[in-house]
VEXDOVO-98556 format. One record per atom (N, C-alpha, C, O): x, y, z. Coordinates in steps of 0.02 Angstrom, whole numbers, plus 50000, padded with zeros to 5 digits. Atoms other than C-alpha are relative to their C-alpha. Example, Ala and Ser with C-alpha at 12.3 -4.5 7.8 and 13.67 -1.06 7.14 Angstrom:
# VEXDOVO-98556
500454994150000/506154977550390/500455006050000/500975005950033/499584994149997/506844994750357/499615005550037/499865011050045/
//
This chain:
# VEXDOVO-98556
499795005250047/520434986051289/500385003449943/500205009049925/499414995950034/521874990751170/499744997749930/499614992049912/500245000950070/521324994950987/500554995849958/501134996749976/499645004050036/522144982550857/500005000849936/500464998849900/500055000850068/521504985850700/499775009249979/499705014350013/500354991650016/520875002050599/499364997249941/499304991449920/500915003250044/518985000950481/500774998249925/500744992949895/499765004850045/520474998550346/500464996149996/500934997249958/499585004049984/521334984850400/499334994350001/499514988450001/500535006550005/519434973850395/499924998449945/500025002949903/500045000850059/519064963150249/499515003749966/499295008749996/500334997050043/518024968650117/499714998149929/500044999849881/500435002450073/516904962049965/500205005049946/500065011049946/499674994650079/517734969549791/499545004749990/498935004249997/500194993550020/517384985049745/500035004949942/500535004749906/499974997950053/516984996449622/500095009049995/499675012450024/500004996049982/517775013449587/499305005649995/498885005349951/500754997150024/516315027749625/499554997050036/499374998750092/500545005149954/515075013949665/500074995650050/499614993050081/500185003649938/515675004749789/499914993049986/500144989549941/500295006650015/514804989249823/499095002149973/498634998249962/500814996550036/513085000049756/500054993449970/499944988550006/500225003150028/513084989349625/499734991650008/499334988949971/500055004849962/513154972649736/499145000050063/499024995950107/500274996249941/511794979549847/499135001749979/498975007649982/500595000350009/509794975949797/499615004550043/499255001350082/500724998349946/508634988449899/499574994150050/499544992350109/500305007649975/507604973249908/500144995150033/499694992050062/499635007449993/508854958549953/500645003650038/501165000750052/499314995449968/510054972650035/500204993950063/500734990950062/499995003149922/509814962650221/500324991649985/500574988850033/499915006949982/510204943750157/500774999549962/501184995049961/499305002650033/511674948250052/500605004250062/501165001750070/499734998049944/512404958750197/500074992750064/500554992650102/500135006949971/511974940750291/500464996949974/500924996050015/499675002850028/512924931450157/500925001750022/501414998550040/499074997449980/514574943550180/500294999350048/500904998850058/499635001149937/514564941350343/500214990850012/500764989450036/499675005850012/514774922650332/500624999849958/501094996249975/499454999250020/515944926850216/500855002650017/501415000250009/499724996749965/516814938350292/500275000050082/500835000650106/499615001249923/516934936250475/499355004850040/499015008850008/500284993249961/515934946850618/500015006249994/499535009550016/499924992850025/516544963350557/500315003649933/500895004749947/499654998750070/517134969450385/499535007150006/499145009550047/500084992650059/516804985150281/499815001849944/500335003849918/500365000650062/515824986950125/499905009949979/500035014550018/500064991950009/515435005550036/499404999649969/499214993949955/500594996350039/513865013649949/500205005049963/500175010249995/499844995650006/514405023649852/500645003650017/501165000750002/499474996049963/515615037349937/499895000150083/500135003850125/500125000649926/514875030650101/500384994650001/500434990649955/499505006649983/516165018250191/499584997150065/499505000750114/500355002849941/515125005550311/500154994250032/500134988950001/499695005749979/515764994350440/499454995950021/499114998350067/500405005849965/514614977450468/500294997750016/500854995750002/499695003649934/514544971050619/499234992650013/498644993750025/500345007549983/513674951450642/499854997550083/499414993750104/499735005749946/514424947250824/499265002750036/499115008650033/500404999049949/512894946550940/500135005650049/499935011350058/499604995049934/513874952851085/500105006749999/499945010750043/499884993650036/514354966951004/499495003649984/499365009050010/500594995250006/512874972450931/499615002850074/499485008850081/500275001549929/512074969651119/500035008250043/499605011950066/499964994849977/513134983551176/499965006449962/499995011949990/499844993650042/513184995451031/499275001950029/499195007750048/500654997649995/511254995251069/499845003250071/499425007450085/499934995849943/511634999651237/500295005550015/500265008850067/499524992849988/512785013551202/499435003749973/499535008650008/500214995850026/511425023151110/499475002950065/499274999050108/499784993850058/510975037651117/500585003550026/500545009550010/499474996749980/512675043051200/500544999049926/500895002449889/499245004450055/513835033151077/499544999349910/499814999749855/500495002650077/512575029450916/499465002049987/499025001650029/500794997049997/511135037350841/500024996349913/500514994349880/500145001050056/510265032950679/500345004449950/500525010049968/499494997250062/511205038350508/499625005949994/499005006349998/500374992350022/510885056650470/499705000049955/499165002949955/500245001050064/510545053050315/499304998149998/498985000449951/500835001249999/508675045850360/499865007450020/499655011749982/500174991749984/508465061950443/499885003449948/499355006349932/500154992150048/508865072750308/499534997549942/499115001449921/500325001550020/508115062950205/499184998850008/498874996349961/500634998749967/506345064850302/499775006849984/499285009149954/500034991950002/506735082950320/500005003849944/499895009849937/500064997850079/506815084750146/499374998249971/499215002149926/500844999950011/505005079350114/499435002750033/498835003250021/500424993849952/504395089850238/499694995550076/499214997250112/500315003549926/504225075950396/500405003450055/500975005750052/500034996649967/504045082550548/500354997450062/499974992650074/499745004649961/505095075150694/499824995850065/499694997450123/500145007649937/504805058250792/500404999250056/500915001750080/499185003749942/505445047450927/500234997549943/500485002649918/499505002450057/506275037650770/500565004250019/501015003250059/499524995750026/507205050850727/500265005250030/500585009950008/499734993149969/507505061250861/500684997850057/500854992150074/499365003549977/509085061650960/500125005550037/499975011350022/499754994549947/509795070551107/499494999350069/499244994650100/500644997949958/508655079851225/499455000650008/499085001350057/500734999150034/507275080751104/499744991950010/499164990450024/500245008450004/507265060051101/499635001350073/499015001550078/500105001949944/507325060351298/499165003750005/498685000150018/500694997749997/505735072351296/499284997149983/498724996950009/500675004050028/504755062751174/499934992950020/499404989850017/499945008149959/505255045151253/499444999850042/498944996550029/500544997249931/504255051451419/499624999249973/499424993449977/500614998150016/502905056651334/499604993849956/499064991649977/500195006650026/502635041251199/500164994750033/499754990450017/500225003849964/503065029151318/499574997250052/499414991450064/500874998949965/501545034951442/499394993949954/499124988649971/500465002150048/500455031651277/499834992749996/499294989950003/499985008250038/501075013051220/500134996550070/500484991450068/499845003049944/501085009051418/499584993150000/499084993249964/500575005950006/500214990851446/499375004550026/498975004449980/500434998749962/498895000651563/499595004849943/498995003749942/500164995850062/498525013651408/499804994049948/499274993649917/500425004150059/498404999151295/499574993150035/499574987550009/500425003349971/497334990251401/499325003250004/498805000049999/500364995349999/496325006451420/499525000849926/498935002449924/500215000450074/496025005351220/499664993549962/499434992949905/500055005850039/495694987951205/499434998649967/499374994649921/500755000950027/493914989351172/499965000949899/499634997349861/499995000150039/494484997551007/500404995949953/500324995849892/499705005450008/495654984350991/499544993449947/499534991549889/500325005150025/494534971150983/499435002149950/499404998549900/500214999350074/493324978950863/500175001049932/499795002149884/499874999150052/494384980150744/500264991149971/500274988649915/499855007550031/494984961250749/499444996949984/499524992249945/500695000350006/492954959350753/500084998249908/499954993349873/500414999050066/493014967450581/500524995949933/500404995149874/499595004950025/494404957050521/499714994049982/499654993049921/500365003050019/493454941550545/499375000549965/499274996149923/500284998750055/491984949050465/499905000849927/499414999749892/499944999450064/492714953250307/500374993649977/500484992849917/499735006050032/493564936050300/499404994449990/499264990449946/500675005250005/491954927350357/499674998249946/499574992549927/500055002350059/491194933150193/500564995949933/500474994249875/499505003450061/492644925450098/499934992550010/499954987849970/499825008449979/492654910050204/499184996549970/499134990949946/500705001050030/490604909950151/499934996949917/499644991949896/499985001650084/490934910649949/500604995349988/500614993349929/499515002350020/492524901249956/500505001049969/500744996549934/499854996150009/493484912949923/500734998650007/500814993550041/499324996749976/495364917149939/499885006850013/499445011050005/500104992849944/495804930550035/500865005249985/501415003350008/499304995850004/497294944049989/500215000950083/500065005650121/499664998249906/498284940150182/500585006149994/500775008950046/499484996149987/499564951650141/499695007950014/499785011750062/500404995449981/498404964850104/499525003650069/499495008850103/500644995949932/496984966250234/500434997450076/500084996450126/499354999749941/498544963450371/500215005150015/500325007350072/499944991749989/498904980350321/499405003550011/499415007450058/500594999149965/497194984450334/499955001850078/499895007450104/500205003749939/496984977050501/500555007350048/500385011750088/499474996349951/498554986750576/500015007349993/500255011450032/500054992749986/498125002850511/499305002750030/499185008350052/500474997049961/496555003450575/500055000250079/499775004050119/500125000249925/497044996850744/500595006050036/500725005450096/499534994450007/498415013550735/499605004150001/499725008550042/500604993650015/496815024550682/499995000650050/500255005450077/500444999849959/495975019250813/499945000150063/499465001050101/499794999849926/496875018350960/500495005050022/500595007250079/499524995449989/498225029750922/499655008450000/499775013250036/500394992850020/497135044650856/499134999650019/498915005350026/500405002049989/495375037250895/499465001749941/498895004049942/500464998450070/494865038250707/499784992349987/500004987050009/500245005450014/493895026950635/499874999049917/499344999949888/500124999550063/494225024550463/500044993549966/500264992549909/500165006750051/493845006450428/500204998849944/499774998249900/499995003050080/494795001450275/499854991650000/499574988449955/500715007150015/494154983850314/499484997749967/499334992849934/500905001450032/492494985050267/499905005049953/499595003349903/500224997050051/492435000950175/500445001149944/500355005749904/499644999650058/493774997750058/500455003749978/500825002349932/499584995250045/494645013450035/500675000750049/500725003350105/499425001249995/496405009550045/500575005350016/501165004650032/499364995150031/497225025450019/500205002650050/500565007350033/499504998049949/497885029450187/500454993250017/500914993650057/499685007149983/498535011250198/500645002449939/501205004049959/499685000850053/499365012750019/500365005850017/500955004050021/499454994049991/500235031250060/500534996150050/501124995150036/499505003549944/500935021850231/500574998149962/501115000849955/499535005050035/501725009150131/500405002449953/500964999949944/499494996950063/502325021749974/500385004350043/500945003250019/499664996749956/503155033550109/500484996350040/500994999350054/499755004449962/503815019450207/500974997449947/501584997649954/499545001650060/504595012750039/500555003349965/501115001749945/499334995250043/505355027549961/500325002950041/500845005450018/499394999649951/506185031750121/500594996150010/501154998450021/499535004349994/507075016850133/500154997949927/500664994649917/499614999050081/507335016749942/500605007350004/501175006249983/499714992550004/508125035449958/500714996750062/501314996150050/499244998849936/509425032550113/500354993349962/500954993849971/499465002750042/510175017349996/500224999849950/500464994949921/500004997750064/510315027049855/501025004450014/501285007850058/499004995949978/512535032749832/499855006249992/500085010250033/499854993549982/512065048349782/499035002749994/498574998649993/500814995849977/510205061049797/499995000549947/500175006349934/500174997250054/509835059849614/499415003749990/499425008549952/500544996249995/508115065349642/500015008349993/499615012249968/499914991350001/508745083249663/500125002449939/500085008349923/499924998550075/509065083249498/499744996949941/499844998449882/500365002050058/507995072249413/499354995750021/499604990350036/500395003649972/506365063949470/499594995849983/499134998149948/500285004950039/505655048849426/499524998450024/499444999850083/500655002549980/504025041349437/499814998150069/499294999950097/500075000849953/504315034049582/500145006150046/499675006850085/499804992949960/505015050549674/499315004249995/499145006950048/500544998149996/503365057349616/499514998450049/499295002350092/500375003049962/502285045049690/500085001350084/499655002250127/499694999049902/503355047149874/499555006649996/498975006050017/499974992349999/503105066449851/499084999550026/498805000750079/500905000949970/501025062349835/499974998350048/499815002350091/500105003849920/501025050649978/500135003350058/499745002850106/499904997549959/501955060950081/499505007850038/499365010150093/500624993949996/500725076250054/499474996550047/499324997450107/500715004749992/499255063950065/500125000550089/499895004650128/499765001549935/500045057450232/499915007550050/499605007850103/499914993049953/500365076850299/499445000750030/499305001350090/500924996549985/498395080650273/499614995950041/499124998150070/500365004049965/497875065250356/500335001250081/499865000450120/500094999549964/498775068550509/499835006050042/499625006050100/500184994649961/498605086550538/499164998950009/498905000950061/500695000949969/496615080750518/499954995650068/499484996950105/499945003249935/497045068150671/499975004250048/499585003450095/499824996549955/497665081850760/499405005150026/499225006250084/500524995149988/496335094150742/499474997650026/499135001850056/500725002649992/494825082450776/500264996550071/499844992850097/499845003849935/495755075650941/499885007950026/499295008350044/499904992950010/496035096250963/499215000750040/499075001750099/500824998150004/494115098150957/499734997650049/499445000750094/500415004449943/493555082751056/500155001150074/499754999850120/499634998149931/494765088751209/499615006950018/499625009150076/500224992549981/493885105651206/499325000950020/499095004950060/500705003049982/492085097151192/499794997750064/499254998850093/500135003949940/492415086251342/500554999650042/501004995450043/499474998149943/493405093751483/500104991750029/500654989050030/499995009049978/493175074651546/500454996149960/500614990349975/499575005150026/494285069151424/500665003750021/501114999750005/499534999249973/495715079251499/500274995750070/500814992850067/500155007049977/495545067851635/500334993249996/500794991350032/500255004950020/495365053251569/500324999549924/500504993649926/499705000050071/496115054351377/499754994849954/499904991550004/500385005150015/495235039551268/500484997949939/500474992449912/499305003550053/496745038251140/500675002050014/500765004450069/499164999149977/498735040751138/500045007849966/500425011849994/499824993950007/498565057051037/499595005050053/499905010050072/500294996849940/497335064351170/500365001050041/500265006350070/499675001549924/498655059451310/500675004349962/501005007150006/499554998449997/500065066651198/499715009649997/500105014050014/500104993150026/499165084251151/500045004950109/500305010050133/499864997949944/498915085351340/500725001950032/500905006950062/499364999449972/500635081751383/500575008349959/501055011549978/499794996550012/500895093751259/499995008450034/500465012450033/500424994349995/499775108651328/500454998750100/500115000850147/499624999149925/501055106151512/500625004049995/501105002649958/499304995549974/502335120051576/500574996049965/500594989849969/499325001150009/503925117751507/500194990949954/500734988049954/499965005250027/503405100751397/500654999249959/501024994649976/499614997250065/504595105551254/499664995149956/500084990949939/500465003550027/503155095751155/499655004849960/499155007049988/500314995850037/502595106951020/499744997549941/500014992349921/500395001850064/501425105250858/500554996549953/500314991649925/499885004350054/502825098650738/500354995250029/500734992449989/499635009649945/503555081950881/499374999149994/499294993949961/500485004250023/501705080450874/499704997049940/499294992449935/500135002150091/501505078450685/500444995250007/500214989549999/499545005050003/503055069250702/499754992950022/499734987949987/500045006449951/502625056250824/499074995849965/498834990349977/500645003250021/500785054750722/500264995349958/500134989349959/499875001450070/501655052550561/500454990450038/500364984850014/499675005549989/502805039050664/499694993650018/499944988150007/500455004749970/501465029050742/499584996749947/499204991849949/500585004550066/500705026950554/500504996149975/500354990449959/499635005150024/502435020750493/500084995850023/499944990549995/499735006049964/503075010950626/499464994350010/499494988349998/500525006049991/501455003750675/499684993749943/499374988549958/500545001850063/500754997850500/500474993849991/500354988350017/499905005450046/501964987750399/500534993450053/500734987950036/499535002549979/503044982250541/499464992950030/499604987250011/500435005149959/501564971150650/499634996849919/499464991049928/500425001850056/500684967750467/500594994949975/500324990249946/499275000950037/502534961150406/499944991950052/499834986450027/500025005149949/502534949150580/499444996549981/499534992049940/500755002350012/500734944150568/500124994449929/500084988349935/500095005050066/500894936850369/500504993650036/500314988250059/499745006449962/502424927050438/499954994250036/500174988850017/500235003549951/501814918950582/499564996949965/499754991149965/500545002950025/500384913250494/500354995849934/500114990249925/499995003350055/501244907650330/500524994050072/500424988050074/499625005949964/502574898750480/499604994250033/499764988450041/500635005249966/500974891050564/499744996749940/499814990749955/500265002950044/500314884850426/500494993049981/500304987349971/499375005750019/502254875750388/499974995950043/500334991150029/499935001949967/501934869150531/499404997850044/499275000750097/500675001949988/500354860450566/499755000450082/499335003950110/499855001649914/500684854350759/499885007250045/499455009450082/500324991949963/500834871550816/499485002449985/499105004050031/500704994650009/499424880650721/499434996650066/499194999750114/500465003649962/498294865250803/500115002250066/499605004950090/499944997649941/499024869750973/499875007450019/499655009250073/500184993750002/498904888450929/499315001050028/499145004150078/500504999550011/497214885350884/499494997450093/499065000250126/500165004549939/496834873151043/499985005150062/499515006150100/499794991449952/497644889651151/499095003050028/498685002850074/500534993750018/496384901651085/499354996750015/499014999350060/500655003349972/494864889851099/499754999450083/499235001650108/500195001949930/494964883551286/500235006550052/500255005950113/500034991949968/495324904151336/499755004849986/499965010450003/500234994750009/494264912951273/499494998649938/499514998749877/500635001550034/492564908351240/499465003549930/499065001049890/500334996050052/491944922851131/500225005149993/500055009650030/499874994750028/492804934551041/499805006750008/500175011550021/500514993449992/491604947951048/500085002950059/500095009050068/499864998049930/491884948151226/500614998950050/500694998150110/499145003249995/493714944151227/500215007450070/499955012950084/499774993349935/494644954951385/500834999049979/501104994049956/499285001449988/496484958851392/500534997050028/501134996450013/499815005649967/496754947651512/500164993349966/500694990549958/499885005850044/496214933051413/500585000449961/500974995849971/499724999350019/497324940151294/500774997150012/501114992749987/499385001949967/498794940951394/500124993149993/500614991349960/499835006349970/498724923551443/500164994949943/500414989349950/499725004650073/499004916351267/500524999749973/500685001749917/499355002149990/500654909751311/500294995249932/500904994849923/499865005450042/500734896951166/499975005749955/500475005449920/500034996350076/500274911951028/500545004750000/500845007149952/499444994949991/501464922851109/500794997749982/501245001049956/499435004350027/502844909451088/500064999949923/500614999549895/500035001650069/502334908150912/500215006549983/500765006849954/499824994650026/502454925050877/500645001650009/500915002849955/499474998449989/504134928950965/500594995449952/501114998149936/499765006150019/504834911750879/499755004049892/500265003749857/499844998950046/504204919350691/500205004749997/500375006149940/499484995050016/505034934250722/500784999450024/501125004450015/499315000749994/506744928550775/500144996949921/500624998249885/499575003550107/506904918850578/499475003949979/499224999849941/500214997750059/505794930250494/499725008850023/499215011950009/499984991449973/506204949550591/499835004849949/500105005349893/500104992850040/505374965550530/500495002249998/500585002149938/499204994649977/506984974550566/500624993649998/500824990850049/499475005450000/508344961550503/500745002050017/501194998450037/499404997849957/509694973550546/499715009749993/499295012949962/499854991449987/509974992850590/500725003249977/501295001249990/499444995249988/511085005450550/500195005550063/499855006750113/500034997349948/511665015650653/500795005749979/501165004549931/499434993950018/513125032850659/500284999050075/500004998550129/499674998749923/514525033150786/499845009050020/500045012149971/499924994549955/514235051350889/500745002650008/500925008149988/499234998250006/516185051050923/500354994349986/500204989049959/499405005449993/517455041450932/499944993850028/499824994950087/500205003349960/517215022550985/500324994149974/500634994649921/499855005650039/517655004350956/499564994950008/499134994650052/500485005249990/516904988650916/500484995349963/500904995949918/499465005550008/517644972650914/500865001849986/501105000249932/499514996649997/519304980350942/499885004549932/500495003449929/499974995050057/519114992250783/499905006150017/499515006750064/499874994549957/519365008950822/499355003849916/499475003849856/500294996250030/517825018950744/499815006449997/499235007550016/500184995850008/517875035250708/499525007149985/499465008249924/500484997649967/516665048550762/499505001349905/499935003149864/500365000850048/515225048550593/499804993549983/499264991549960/500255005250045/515595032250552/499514994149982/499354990450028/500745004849996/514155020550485/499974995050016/500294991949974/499995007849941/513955004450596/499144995449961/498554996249976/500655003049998/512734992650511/499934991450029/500214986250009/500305006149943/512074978650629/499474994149967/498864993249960/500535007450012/511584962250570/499694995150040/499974989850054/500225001149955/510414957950674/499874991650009/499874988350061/500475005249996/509704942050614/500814994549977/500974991949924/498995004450031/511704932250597/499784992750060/499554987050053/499805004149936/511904924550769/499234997850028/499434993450066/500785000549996/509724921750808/500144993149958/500054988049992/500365005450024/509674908650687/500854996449963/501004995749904/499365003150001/511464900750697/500134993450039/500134993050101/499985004549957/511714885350745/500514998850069/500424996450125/499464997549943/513194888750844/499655002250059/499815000150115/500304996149917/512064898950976/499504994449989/499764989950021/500615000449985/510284889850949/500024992349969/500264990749914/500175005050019/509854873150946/499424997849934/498814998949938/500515000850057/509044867650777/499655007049999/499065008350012/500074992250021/509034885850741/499695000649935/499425006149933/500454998550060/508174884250552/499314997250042/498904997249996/500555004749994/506614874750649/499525007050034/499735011350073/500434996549947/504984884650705/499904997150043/499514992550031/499895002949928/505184879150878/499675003050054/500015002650105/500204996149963/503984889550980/500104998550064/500205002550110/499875001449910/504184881651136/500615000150024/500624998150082/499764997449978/505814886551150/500225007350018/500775010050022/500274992949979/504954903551202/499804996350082/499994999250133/500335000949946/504104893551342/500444998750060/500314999750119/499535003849947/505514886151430/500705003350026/501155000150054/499914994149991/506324902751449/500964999749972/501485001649999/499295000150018/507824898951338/500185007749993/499835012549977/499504995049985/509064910951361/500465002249926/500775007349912/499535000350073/509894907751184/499645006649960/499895011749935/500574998450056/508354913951092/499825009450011/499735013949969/500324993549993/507844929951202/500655001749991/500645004249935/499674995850002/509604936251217/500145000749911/500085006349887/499994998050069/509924934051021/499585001949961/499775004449908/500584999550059/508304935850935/499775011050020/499645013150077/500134993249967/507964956550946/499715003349950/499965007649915/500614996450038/506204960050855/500215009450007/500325013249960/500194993849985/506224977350954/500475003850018/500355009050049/499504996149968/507964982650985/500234995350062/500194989450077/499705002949939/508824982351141/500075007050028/499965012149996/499464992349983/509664996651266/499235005150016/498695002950036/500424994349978/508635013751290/499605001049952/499145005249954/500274996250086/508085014651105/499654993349987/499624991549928/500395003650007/507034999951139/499315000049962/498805002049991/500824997850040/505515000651015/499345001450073/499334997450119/500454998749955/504075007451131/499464997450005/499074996850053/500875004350023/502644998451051/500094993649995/499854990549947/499975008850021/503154979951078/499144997950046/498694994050029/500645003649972/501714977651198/499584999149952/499374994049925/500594998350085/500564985251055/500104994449962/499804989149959/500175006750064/500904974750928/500064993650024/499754989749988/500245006849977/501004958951024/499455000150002/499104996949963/500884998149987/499324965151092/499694996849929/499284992249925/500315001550059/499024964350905/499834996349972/499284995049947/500105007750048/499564949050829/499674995750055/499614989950035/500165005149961/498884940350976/499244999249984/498944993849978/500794998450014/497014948250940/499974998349952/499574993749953/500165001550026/497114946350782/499924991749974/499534989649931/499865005250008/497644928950788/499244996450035/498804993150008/500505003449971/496484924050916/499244997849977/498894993049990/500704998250003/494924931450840/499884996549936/499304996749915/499805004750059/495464919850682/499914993450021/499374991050003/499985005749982/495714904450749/499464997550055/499294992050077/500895001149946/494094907250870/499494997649926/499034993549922/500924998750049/492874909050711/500344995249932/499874992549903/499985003550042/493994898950564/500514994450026/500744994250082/499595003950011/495024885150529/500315003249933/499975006649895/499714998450039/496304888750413/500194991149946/500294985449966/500215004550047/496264877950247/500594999549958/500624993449957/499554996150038/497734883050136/500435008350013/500165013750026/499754991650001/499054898350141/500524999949961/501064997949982/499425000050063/500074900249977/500205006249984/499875011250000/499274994350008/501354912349930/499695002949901/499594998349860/500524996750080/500474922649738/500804995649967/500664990849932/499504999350032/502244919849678/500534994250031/500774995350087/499485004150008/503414905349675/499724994250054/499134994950072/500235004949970/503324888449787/500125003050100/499775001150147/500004996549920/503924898749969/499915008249974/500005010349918/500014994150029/503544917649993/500944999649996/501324994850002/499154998250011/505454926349966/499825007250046/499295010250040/499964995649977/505964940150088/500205008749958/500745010449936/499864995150040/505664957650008/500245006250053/499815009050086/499744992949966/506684972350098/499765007249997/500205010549968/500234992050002/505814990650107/500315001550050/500864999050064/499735001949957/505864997850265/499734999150071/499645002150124/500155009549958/505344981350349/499944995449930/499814996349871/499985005750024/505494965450300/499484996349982/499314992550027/500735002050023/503964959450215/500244991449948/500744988949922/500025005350053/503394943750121/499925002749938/499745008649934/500235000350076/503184942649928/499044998050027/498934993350067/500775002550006/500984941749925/499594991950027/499454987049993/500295006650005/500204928450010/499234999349987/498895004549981/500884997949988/498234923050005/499924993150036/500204987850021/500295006349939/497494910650144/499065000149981/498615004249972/500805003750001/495824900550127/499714997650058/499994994050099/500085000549911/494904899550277/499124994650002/498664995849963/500785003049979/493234887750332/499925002150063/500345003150106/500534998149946/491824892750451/500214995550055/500344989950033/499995003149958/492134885650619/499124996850029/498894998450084/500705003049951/490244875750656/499635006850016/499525011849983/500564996349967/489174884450764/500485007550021/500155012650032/499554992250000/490814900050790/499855003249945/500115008849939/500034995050065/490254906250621/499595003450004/499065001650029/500484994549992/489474921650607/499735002349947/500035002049893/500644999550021/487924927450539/500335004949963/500035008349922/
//
């Protein structure tokens, strides 16, 4: 197809010399005003950061294949990289690219296989157990309940516990502070890569501090993962075997001829399994629930689901799980209008084009994911939570809506966190009724940008279900 245009020949939102569109450009609100331009603008234009020049791209289609060219044609912006590598993180699948990706792909896709997280589910479900427990007493005193909070909770323990086979209950015992590093590491990463220039190197502010702690904090917690999986493998030749979590199965894979799996891809891939896993399924989870709530008809049917499949929680199977076709709709349906990942960036490798534009080998490609998903043009009554057009296998919805990616660089853990929100959902709507779910701040939550897409604070009020309430 014959190139037509060049990146400056696309429109472009005014600019400022130096800054760019920086100053246009919220951390926070980065994803809806990038949304806005592109209505403005067209499917593809050009915007800057600074002394960075970045072409957004809207068109579905387009994105579709860029996600399929990677990792030949597109890898994530260097700039997260170095920016990792400069706090001392150790390298992931995220972030890894080449030969090293293809190595660690193998190996973490084993882990987050359905049959592996089927293998785990036991710890699964005790942790959605302890979910309802700590809400039960709330639902007891009448309580409100911080949902945004113990969501993160919920998801880092079911990461402890399945990924590393720790058990560090911040549920019940309160102490937050591997939840809260997640989230400050998470944050000042994706604060730092939309920053025009690395002022930190030269001047460090409170917040740069705080990252710096967290990131420590974070280091010590997983090299202790590592060592106490380390130990238990050496205790119980039977768990070579057999493996009883995903770092067990990766240390093995590590300890094989010619793995190229060494101590810092395994720090990496710990450290990745605490980011990716935590705020991204915790981020989905508030959603769905504040969307169920907007939406009475469904929760009731949600709820109706979960009741007539699965008689008792306690003794919930993966199976049952599975089969909660109506929650699964719900979930897939609040993440097409309210995606963890509302768009990606991404670096051309060489030379390439998109939408005839001829892009030159560095240049930054950012992908608005969430344009064409909730357009009326593609999707029928596209603002509506519509779950059941999950059931009826529209075609509009799965090819545009793309929670987890697309292509080779498909997120690895979609089973997982479905797994997740489905348990935790279930084990909710088995033991309460939901009463209220309000937003701390203003009359709807507002979408806050880190990096994922989170609500502003909600808190949900919950009543005892009858004779499902527990003692």
């Amino acid at each position: 197809m014959p190139v037509s245009r060049e990146i400056a020949d696309l429109p472009a939102p005014p600019a400022l010399p130096f800054l760019g569109n920086a100053h246009q450009l919220n951390p926070r609100t980065i994803h809806r005003t990038m949304e806005k331009w592109s209505g403005r603008y067209g499917p593809i234009f050009r915007a800057s950061i600074g002394s960075r020049q970045v072409v957004v791209v809207s068109d579905s289609t387009a994105i579709t294949q860029v996600l399929r060219a990677r990792p030949d044609t597109f890898r994530r912006p260097a700039v997260t990289a170095d920016i990792s590598a400069e706090l001392g993180g150790a390298p992931g699948l995220l972030l890894a690219e080449g030969d090293e990706w293809l190595t660690q792909r193998r190996m973490v896709m084993h882990s987050f296989s359905p049959a592996m997280v089927r293998a785990y589910f036991v710890r699964l479900r005790q942790v959605g157990l302890r979910l309802a427990q700590r809400w039960n007493a709330a639902a007891q005193a009448q309580q409100e309940i911080d949902l945004s909070g113990d969501l993160k909770r919920y998801t880092v323990d079911v990461i402890a516990g399945l990924a590393f086979g720790e058990d560090v209950n911040t549920l019940l015992n309160g102490d937050d502070k591997l939840q809260e590093d997640v989230s400050e590491v998470m944050a000042g990463v994706a604060r730092r890569s939309l920053m025009p220039f690395p002022y930190w190197r030269w001047l460090r502010l409170p917040a740069d501090r705080r990252l710096e702690r967290s990131v420590r904090a974070l280091q010590a917690a997983t090299d202790g993962f590592i060592d106490q999986a380390r130990h238990a493998l050496a205790a119980d030749p039977a768990l070579r075997a057999q493996p009883v979590n995903m770092l067990q199965a990766m240390l093995l894979a590590a300890g094989k001829p010619d793995s190229g799996v060494n101590q810092a891809v395994i720090s990496g891939n710990v450290s990745t399994m605490l980011l990716g896993g935590q705020e991204t399924t915790a981020s989905a989870l508030a959603w769905l629930i504040w969307l169920l709530w907007q939406n009475r008809t469904a929760l009731e049917r949600a709820q109706q689901e979960v009741l007539s499949k699965i008689s008792d929680t306690d003794t919930m199977t993966p199976e049952q799980v599975d089969g909660l076709d109506y929650m699964e709709a719900c979930a897939l349906e609040a993440m097409r209008l309210k995606p963890p990942a509302p768009f990606l960036p991404l670096q051309a490798l060489c030379e390439t084009t998109v939408l005839d534009v001829r892009l030159p080998a560095d240049t930054l490609l950012w992908c608005v994911l969430r344009h064409d998903s909730v357009a009326e043009a593609f999707i029928p009554e596209a603002q509506r939570f519509t779950p059941e057009r999950w059931l009826v296998n529209d075609g509009a919805a799965r090819q545009l809506s793309l929670p987890f990616g697309a292509g080779p660089r498909m997120c690895p853990g979609r089973y997982l966190a479905l797994m997740e929100i489905k348990v935790a959902m279930a084990t909710v709507l088995a033991n309460f009724d939901v009463t209220q779910v309000r937003p701390l701040t203003g009359a709807a939550p507002s979408e806050v940008m880190g990096f994922t897409m989170t609500s502003t604070p909600l808190a949900i009020t919950l009543r005892q279900r009858g004779s499902a309430a527990m003692d």
